[in-house]
C-alpha positions, 0 to 999 in steps of 0.5 A: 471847355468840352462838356462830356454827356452827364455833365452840366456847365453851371453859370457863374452869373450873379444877377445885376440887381436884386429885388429893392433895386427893380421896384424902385425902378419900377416906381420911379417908371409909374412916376415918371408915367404918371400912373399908380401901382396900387397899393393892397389893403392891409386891414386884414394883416392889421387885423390878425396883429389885433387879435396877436396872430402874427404869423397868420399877419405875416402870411396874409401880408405874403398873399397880398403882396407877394413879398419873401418872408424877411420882407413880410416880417420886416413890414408886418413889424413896422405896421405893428409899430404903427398902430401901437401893436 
């Protein structure tokens, strides 16, 4: 394959695992090792569903945990749920 100057070769790899597959790793490490991954405190994401501000929920949880906005969504529902939100 000749790459001429104003051409980019694009790589065709996909990655070998997503992010679900590495933190399970990861967790499966802490165990093994005997140490914690701390868990943040989501008062402040439980109080902004409280007050009925789910986007600004969501956005906290984002800040506090690093999560993709569909991973942010999908937890703050289900701590909705939790607290019968």
């Amino acid at each position: 394959m000749t790459i001429t100057a104003g051409q980019r070769r694009r790589s065709t790899m996909k990655p070998l695992c997503g992010k679900p597959v590495l933190e399970r790793q990861v967790q499966a490490l802490n165990q093994h090792l005997g140490t914690d991954s701390p868990q943040p405190d989501l008062a402040s994401v439980v109080d902004h569903l409280r007050e009925g501000r789910k986007i600004y929920a969501i956005q906290e949880y984002r800040a506090l945990t690093g999560a993709d906005l569909r991973e942010a969504a999908g937890a703050v529902e289900q701590l909705a749920r939790e607290h019968g939100l």
